[in-house]
C-alpha positions as CSV (number, residue, x, y, z in Angstrom):
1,X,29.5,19.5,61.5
2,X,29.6,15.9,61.9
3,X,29.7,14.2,58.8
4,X,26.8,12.3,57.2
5,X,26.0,8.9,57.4
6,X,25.7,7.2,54.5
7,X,22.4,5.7,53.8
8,X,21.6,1.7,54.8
9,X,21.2,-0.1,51.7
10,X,17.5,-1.7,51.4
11,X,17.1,-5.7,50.5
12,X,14.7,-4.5,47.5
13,X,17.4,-1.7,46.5
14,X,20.4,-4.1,46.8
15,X,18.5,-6.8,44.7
16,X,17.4,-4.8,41.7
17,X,21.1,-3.4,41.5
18,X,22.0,-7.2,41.0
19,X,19.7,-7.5,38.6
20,X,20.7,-4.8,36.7
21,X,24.3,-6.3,37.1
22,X,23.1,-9.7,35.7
23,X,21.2,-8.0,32.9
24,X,23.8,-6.3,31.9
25,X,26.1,-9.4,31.9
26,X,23.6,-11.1,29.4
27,X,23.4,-8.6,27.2
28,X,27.3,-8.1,26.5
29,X,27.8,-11.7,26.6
30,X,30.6,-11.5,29.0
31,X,29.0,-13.5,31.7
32,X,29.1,-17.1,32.2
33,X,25.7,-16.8,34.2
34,X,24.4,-16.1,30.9
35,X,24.4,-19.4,29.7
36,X,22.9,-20.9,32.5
37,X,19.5,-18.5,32.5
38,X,19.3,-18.8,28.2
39,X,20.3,-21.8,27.2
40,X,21.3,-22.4,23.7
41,X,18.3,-23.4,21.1
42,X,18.6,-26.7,19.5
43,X,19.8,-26.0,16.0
44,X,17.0,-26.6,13.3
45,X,17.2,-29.1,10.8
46,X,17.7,-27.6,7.0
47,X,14.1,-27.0,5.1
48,X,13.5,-30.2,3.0
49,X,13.3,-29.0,-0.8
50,X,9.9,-28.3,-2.0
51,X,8.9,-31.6,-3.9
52,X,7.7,-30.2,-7.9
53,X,3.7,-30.1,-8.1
54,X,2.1,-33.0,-9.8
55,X,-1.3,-33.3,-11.0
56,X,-3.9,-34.0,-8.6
57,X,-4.8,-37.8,-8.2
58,X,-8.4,-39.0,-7.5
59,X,-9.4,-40.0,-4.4
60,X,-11.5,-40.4,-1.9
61,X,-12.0,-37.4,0.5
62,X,-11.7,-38.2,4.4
63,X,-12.1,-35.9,6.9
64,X,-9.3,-33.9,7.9
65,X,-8.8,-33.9,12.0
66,X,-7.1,-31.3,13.1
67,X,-6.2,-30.5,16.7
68,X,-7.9,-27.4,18.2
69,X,-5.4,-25.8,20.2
70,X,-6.2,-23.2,22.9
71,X,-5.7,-19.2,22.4
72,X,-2.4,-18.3,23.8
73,X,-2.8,-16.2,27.4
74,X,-0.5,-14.1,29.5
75,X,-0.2,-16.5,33.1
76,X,1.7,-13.0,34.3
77,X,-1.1,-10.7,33.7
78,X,-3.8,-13.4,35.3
79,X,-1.1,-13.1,37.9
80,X,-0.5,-17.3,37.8
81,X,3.3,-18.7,38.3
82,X,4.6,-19.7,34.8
83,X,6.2,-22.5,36.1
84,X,2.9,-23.9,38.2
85,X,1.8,-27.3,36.7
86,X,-1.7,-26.5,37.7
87,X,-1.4,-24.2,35.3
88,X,0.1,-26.3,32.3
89,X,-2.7,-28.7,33.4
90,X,-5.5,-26.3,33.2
91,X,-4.2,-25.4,29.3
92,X,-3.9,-29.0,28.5
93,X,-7.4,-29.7,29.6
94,X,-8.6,-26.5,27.7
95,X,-7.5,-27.6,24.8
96,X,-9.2,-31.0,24.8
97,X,-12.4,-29.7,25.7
98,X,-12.2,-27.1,22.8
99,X,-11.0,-29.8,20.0
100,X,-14.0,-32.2,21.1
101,X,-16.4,-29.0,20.8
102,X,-15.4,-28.0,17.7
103,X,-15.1,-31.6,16.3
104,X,-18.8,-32.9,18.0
105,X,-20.4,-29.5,15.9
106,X,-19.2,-31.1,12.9
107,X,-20.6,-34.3,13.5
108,X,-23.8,-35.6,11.8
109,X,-26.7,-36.8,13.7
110,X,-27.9,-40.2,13.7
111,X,-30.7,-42.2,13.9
112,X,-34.0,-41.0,14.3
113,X,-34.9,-37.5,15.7
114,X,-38.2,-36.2,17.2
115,X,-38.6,-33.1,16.2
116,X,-40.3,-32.6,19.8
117,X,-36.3,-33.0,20.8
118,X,-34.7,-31.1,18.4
119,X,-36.6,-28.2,18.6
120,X,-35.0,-24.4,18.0
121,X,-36.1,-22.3,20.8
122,X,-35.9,-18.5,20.6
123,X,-39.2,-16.3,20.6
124,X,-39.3,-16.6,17.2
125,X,-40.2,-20.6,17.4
126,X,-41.6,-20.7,20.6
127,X,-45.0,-21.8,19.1
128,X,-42.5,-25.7,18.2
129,X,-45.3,-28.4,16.7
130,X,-48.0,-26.1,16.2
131,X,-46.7,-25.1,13.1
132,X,-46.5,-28.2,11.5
133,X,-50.4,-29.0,12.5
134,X,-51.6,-28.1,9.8
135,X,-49.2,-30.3,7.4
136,X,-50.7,-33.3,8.1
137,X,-52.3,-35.9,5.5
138,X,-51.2,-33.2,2.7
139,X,-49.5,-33.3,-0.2
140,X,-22.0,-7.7,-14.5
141,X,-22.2,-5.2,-11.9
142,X,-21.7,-4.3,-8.5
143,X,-25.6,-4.7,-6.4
144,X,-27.4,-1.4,-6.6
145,X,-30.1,-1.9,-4.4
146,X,-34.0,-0.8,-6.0
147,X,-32.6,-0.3,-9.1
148,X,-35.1,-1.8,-11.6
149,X,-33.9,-3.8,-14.7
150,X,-37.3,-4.6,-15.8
151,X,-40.2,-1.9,-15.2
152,X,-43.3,-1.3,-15.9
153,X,-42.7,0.4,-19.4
154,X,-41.6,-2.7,-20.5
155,X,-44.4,-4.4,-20.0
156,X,-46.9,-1.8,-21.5
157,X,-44.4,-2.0,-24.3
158,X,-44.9,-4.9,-25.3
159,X,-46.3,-5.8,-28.4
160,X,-46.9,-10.1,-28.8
161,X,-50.1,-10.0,-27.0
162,X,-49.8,-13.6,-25.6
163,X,-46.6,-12.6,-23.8
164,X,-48.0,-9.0,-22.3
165,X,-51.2,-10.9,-20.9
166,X,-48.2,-13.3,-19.4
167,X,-45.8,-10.4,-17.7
168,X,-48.9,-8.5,-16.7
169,X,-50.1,-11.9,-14.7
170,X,-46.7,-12.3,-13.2
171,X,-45.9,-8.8,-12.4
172,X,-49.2,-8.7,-10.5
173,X,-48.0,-10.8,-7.8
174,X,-48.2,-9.3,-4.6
175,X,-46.2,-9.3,-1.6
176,X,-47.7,-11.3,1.6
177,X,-49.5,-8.6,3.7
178,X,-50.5,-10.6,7.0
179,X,-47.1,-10.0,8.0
180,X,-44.4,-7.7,7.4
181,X,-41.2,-9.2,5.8
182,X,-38.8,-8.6,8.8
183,X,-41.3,-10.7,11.0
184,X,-41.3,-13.9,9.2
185,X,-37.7,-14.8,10.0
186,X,-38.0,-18.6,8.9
187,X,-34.7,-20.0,10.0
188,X,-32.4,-18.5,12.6
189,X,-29.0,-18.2,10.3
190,X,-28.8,-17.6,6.2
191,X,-31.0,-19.3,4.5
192,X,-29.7,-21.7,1.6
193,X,-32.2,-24.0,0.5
194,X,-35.9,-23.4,0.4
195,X,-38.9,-25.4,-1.0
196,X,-43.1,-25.6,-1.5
197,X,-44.8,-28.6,-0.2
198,X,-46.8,-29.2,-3.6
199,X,-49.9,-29.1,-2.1
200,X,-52.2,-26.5,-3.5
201,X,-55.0,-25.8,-1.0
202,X,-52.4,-23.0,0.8
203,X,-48.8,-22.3,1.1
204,X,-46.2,-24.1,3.0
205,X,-42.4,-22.9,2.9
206,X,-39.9,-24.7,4.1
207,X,-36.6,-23.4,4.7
208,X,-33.0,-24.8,4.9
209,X,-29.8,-22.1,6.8
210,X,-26.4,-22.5,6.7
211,X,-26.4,-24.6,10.3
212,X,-28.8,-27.0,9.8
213,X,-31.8,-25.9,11.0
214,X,-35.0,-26.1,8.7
215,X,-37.8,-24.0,9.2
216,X,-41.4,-24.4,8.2
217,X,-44.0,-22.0,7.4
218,X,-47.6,-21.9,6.6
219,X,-49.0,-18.7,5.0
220,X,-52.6,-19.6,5.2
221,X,-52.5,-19.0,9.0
222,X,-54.6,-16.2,10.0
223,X,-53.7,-12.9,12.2
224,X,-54.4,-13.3,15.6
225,X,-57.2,-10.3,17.2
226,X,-54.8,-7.2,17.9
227,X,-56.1,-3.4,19.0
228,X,-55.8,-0.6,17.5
229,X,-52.0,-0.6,19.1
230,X,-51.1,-3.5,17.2
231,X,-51.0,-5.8,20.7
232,X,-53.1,-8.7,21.2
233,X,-54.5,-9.9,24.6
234,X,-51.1,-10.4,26.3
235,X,-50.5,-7.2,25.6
236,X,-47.3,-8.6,22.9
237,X,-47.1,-7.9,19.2
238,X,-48.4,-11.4,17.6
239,X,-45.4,-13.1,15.5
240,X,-46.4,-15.7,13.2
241,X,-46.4,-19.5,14.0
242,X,-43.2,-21.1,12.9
243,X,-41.6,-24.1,13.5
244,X,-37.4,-24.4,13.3
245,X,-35.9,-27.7,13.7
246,X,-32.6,-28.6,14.0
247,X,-32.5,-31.5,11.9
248,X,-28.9,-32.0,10.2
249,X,-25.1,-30.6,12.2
250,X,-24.3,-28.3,8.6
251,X,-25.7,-26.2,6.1
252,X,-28.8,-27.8,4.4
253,X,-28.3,-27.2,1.1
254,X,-31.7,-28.6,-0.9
255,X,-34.8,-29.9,-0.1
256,X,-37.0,-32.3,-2.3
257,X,-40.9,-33.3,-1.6
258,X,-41.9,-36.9,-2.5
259,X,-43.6,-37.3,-5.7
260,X,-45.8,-40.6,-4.0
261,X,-45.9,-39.6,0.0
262,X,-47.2,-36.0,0.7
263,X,-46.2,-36.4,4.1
264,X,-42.9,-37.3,3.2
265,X,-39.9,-34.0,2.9
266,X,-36.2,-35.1,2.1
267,X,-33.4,-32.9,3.1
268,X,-29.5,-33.2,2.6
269,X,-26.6,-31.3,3.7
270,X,-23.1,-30.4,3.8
271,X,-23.4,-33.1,6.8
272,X,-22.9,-35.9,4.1
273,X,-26.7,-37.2,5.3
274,X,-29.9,-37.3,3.6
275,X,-32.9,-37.2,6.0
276,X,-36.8,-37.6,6.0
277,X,-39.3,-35.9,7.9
278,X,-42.4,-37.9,8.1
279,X,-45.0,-35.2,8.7
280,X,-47.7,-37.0,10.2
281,X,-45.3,-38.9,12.7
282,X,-43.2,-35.7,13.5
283,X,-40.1,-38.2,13.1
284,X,-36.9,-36.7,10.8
285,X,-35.1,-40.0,9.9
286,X,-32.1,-40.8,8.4
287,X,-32.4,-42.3,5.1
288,X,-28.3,-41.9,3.6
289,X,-24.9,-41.6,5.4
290,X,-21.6,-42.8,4.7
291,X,-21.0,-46.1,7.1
292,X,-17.9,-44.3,8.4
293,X,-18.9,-41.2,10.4
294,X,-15.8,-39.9,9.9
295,X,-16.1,-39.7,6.1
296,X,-16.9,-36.2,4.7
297,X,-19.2,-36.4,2.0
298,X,-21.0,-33.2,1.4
299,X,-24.1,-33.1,-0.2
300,X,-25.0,-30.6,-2.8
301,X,-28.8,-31.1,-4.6
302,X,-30.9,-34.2,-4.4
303,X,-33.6,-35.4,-7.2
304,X,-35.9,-38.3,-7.4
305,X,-38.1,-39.6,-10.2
306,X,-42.0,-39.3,-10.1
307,X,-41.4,-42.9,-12.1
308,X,-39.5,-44.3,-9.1
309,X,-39.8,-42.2,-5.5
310,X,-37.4,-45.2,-3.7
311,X,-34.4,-43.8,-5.4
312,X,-32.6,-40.7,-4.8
313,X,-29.7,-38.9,-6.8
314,X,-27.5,-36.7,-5.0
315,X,-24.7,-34.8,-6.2
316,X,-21.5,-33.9,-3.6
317,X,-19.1,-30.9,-3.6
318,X,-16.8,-33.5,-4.1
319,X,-17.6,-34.1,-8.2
320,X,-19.7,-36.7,-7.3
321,X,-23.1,-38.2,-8.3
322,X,-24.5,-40.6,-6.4
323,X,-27.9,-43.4,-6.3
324,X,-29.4,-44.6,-3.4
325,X,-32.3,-46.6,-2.9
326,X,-34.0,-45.8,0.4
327,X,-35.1,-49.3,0.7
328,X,-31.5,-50.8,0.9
329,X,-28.9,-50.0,4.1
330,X,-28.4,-45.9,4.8
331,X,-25.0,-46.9,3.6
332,X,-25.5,-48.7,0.5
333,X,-25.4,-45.9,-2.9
334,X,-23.7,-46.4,-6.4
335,X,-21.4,-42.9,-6.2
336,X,-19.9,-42.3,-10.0
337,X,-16.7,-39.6,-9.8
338,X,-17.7,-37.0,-12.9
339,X,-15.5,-34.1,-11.9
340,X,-12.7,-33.1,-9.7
341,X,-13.9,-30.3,-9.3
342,X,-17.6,-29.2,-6.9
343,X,-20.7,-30.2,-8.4
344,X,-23.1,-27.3,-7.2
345,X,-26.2,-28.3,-8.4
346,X,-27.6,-30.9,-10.6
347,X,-31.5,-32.0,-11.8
348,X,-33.0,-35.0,-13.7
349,X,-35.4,-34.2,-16.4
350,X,-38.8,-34.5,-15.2
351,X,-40.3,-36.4,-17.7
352,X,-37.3,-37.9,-18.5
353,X,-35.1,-39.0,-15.1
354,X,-32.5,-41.2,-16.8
355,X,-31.1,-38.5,-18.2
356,X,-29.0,-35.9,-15.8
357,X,-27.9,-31.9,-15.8
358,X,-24.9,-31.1,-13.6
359,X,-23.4,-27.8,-13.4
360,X,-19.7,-27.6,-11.8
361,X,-16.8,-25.3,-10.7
362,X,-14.8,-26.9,-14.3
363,X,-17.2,-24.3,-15.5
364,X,-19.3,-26.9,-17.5
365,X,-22.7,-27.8,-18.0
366,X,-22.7,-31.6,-18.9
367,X,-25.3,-33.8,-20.0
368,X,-25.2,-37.3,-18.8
369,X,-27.4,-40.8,-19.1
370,X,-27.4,-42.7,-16.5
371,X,-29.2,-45.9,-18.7
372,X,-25.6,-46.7,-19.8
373,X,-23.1,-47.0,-17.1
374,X,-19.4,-47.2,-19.0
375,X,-15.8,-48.2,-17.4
376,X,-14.9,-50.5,-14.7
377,X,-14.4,-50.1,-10.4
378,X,-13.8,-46.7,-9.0
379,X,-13.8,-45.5,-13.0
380,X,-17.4,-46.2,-13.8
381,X,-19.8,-43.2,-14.6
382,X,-23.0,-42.6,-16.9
383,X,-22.6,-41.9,-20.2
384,X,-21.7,-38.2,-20.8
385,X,-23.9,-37.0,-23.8
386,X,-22.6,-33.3,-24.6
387,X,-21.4,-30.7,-22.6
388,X,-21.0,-26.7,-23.0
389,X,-18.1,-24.7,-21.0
390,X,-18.9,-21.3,-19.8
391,X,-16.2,-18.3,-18.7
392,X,-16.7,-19.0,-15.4
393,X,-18.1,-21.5,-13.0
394,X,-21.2,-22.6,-13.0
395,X,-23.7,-22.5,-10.3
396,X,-26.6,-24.7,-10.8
397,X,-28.1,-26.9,-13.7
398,X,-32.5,-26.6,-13.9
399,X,-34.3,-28.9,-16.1
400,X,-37.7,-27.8,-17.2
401,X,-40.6,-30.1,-17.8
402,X,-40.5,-29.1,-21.8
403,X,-36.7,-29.8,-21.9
404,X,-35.4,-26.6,-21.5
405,X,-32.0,-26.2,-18.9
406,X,-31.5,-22.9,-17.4
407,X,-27.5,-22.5,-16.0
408,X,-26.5,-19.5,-13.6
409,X,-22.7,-18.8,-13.7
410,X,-20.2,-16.4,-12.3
411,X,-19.7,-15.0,-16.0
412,X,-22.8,-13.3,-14.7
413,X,-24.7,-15.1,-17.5
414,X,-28.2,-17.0,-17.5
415,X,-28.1,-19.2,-20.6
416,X,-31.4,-21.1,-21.5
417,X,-30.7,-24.4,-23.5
418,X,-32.9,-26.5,-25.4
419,X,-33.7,-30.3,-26.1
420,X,-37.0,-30.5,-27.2
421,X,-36.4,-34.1,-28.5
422,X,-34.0,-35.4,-25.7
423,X,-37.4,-38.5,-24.5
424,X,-36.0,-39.7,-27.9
425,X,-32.4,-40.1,-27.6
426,X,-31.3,-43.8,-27.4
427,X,-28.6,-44.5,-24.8
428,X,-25.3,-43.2,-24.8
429,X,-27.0,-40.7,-27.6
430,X,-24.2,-37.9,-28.9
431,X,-25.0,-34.3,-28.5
432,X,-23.6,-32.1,-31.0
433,X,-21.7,-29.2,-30.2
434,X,-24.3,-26.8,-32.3
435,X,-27.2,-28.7,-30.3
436,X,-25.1,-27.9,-27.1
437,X,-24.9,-24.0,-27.2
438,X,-27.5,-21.9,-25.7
439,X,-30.1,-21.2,-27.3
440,X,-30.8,-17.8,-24.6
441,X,-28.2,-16.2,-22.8
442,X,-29.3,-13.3,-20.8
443,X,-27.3,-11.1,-19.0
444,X,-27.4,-11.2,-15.2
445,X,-25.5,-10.4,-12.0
446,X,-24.8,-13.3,-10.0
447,X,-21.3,-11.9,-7.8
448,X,-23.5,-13.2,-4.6
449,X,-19.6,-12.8,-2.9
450,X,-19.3,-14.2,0.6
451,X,-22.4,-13.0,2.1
452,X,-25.3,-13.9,-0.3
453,X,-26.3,-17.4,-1.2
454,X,-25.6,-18.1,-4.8
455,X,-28.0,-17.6,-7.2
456,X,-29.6,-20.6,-9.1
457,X,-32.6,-20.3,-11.4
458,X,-35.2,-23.1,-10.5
459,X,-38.2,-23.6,-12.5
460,X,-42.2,-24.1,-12.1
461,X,-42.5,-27.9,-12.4
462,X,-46.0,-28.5,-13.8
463,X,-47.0,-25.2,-14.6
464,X,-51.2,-25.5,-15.1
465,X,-50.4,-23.0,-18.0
466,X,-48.1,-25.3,-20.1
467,X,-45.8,-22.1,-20.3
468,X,-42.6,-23.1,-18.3
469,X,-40.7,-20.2,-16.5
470,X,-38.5,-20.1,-13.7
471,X,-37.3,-17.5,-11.2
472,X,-33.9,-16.4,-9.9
473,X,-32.6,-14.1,-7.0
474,X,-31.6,-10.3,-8.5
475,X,-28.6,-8.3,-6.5
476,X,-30.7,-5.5,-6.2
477,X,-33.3,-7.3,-3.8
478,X,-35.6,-8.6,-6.2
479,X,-36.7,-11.5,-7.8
480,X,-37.1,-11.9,-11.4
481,X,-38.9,-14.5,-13.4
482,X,-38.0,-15.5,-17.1
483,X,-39.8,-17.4,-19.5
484,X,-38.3,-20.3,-21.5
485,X,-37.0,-18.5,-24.5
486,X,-35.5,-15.7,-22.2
487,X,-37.8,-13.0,-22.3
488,X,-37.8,-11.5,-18.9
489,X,-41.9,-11.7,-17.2
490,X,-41.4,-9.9,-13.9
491,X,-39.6,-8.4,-11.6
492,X,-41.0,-8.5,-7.7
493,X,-40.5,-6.5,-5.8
494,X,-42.0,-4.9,-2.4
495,X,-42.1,-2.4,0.8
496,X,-39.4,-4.1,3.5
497,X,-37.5,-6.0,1.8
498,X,-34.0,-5.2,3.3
499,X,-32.2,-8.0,1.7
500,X,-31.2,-9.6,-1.4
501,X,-34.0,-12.5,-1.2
502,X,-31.0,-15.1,-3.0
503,X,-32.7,-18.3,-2.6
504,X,-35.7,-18.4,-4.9
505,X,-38.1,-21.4,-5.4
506,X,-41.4,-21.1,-7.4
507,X,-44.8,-23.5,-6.1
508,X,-44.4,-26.2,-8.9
509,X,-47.9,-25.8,-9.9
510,X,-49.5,-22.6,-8.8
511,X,-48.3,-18.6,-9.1
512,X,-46.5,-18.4,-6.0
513,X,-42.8,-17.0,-5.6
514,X,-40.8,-17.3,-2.2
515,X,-37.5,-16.0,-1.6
516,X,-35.3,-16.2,1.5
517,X,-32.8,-13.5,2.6
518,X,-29.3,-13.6,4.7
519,X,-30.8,-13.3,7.7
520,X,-32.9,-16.1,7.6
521,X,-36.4,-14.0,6.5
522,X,-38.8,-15.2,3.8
523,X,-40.6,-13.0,1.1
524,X,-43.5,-14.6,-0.3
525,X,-45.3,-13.3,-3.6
526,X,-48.7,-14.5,-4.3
C-alpha cells in the first residue's frame, strides 16, 4: 500500500497551536513574550496609618458631589473591540449624562410654579385643577396586623362616665364610604406628611410622599351616576377627583395652613425649601431656600404663630432651628445649632409660640425659649429651659393647646408631659428635673423600620370640646387616639385597610381622623 499522506496543516489549526504555545509560555514564566503581553503593575504606595478618631466638630453641612459612574459592561459580549475609542467615548459620555441625571433629581425647584405645569399625570390625577376648585376663598412588638389593643370591652368597661360618653364618641367614627380605601391613592409614592385645611364646612386632605409630590383631596365630592355594574356613562369605574402636584424635588416632610390667609398652604422638604401654594392663584411659590443651591439643608417640621403668620420656624435634620420672615429675602433666616444630632420634629406652643418643643436622635426632648437668645456668632441659640432623655431616640415633639407635649420614641414609648403654667414662665425660666418627667407614659410600638413612616402623635388644635387629644399611627393598621392624661379613647379601624396608615393628622377643630399609608392611600374617619 502506498503510504499516507500526512494531513495539510490549516491556518486556524496552526494558529491556535501557537497560541497554546504562548499560553503556555506565560504561565511558566519562561518566556520573554510574557512580559511584553502583561506588563508589570505599578507598585502601590504603602496604606497611610489610620489617623485616631476625634470628636466631631460643628459645621456647616454642604452637599456632597459625587461622581456617578456608569455600570461596568462586557464590550466582548456586545461584540464591540475593546480597544475601539468609539467605545471608550460612548462610556465616557454615559457617565456624564447619568451624573447630571442623578444630580438635576436632587436639585430644588425655583421660583414660582404653576401648578397647571407641574402637574402629576397618571389616571389617578387625570382630573389636574379640578380638584382644587373647590378650595378656593376657604379657610414593643413585632406588627401583628388586626390585632386589637383597645376593644370594645374596654369601653363598656368603663366606669368615669365623662370619659365612656368620650371613647364612645370617638370610637364611633366611621370609615369614609363614597370610596373604598384602595381607590383614594392621594400621592403616587409613600406618604410622609399630611394635613386638614382648617376649614370646617367639608374635608380637605392634603398629602406630602417621599418625592415631592403633594396631593389634595376633598371628601365632600359626590359619586358620580354609576349602574348597577358599578360603570358610569363611559362605561369606566369612577375614581375620585384628585389633584397631585409635583411641587418640591424631595420628600415633603410637613405641611402647615396659615393661621391669617385660608388660601394660603406652606410645605417644606428634605429639598432645604419652604414653598406656598396660593390657592386661589394656583401659584406654589417659593418662600425659603438657602442662597447657595448647592447647600443641603433639609427641612424637618415647620410652625408659625397665630400671633405672627409672617414668620416661620423650621427645624433641619441637621440639629437645626431656624426663623424666617417671609417678608424678607428667601435667603435671609436666623438658623440656631441645638443639636448635632437630627431634629425630627419640633412644635411651638399654641398659645404660647415663644416657647419651643424639639424632639431629636440625642434621644431628648428639650424645651427651649426663643425670647432670650444667649451666646455669640455661630454659638448663639434660645435659651434651653429643661429637657428629659428617653432610651431611645425620639421621633417627634406635639404641643397641645392646654400645655400638654406628647413624644413618640423608638423605646416604643408615648410619654405625655405637662406644663399647665408654662404662659407664666419669665425668660430663660428653669424647668426642674421633677417638672420635666412625664407625667403619662404609655406603652406603644413605634419600630416603623425602613418601610413605614415614623410615627408621631399630633394633636387636635382647638378642640370645640376643650378636651385635647391627639392621634398616632398603630403597627397593626390602625389608628389610635389618646386623651391628655393617657387614657386611650379609640382605636379605628375599618374593611380595606391593607396598610399601616403611619401618618396620622386630626382636623384641628372638628372629629375627623385621616391617615395615609405606604402606598400613597388615605383613610379618612369621620
Amino acid at each position: 500500500m502506498p503510504p499516507k499522506k500526512e494531513p495539510v496543516m490549516s491556518a486556524f489549526e496552526r494558529k491556535r497551536l501557537e497560541n497554546i504555545a504562548n499560553n503556555n509560555a506565560i504561565l511558566s514564566g519562561i518566556s520573554t513574550t510574557a512580559e511584553k503581553i502583561i506588563p508589570k503593575p505599578a507598585p502601590k504606595p504603602k496604606p497611610k496609618p489610620r489617623a485616631p478618631a476625634t470628636p466631631r466638630a460643628k459645621r456647616e453641612v454642604k452637599t456632597r458631589e459625587q461622581p456617578v459612574r456608569a455600570t461596568r459592561q462586557s464590550s466582548r459580549l456586545a461584540g464591540l473591540d475593546a480597544d475601539s475609542d468609539f467605545l471608550k467615548r460612548k462610556y465616557e459620555v454615559e457617565a456624564e449624562v447619568k451624573a447630571e441625571e442623578a444630580k438635576a433629581k436632587k436639585l430644588r425647584v425655583s421660583g414660582d410654579l404653576q401648578l397647571g405645569d407641574i402637574k402629576v399625570e397618571g389616571r389617578k390625577w387625570d382630573n389636574g385643577l379640578d380638584g382644587l376648585a373647590g378650595l378656593k376663598g376657604l379657610a414593643v412588638r413585632g406588627a401583628q396586623p388586626g390585632v386589637r389593643t383597645f376593644t370594645d370591652e374596654d369601653v363598656k368597661e368603663t366606669t368615669d362616665k365623662d370619659l365612656k360618653n368620650l371613647r364612645l364618641r370617638m370610637s364611633g367614627l366611621k370609615l369614609y364610604e363614597k370610596w373604598e380605601v384602595n381607590d383614594i391613592k392621594i400621592t403616587p409614592q409613600r406618604v410622609y406628611s399630611m394635613g386638614f385645611h382648617p376649614t370646617e364646612s367639608k374635608p380637605i386632605i392634603f398629602a406630602g410622599d417621599k418625592e415631592g409630590a403633594m396631593g389634595v383631596f376633598d371628601a365632600s365630592q359626590e359619586v358620580p351616576e354609576a349602574n348597577e355594574d358599578g360603570e358610569d356613562e363611559n362605561g369606566d369605574y369612577p375614581d375620585p377627583i384628585i389633584s397631585a402636584f409635583k411641587t418640591h424635588s424631595r420628600t415633603i416632610s410637613s405641611f402647615h395652613f396659615s393661621p391669617a390667609d385660608e388660601n394660603a398652604v406652606f410645605s417644606a422638604s428634605y429639598d432645604s425649601s419652604i414653598r406656598k401654594l396660593d390657592l386661589d392663584k394656583g401659584v406654589s411659590m417659593e418662600v425659603f431656600a438657602p442662597t447657595d443651591s448647592k447647600e443641603e439643608l433639609p427641612i424637618s417640621a415647620i410652625d408659625m404663630a397665630a400671633s405672627d403668620p409672617h414668620v416661620i420656624v423650621f427645624s433641619t435634620l441637621h440639629g437645626s432651628v431656624g426663623r424666617h420672615d417671609i417678608r424678607e429675602k428667601t435667603s435671609s433666616a436666623d438658623i440656631w445649632q441645638l443639636t448635632e444630632q437630627k431634629i425630627g420634629g419640633f412644635s411651638l406652643h399654641p398659645r404660647h409660640p415663644h416657647l419651643l418643643a424639639t424632639a431629636s436622635l440625642d434621644r431628648t426632648l428639650k424645651i427651649w425659649d426663643l425670647r432670650k437668645i444667649t451666646g455669640k456668632g455661630d454659638l448663639r441659640h434660645p435659651a434651653l429651659l429643661g429637657e428629659h432623655e428617653s432610651r431611645l431616640s425620639v421621633s417627634h415633639a406635639s404641643w397641645s393647646a392646654g400645655g400638654h407635649i406628647a413624644t413618640s420614641s423608638y423605646d416604643d414609648r408615648i410619654k405625655i408631659y405637662n406644663f399647665p403654667d408654662a404662659g407664666s414662665w419669665e425668660p430663660g425660666h428653669d424647668i426642674s428635673d421633677k417638672d420635666m418627667k412625664p407625667t403619662a407614659s404609655i406603652t406603644h410600638n413605634n419600630q416603623t423600620g425602613r418601610w413605614v413612616t415614623i410615627l408621631k402623635p399630633q394633636w387636635q388644635k382647638a378642640p370645640k370640646d376643650n378636651l385635647h387629644k391627639f392621634v398616632i399611627g398603630n403597627m397593626n393598621r390602625f389608628v389610635d387616639v389618646f386623651a391628655a392624661n393617657g387614657e386611650q379613647l379609640a382605636q379605628l379601624d375599618g374593611d380595606g385597610i391593607t396598610a399601616v396608615p403611619a401618618v396620622a393628622h386630626f382636623h384641628p377643630t372638628q372629629d375627623w381622623v385621616a391617615g395615609g399609608t405606604a402606598s400613597g392611600k388615605l383613610c379618612l374617619w369621620m
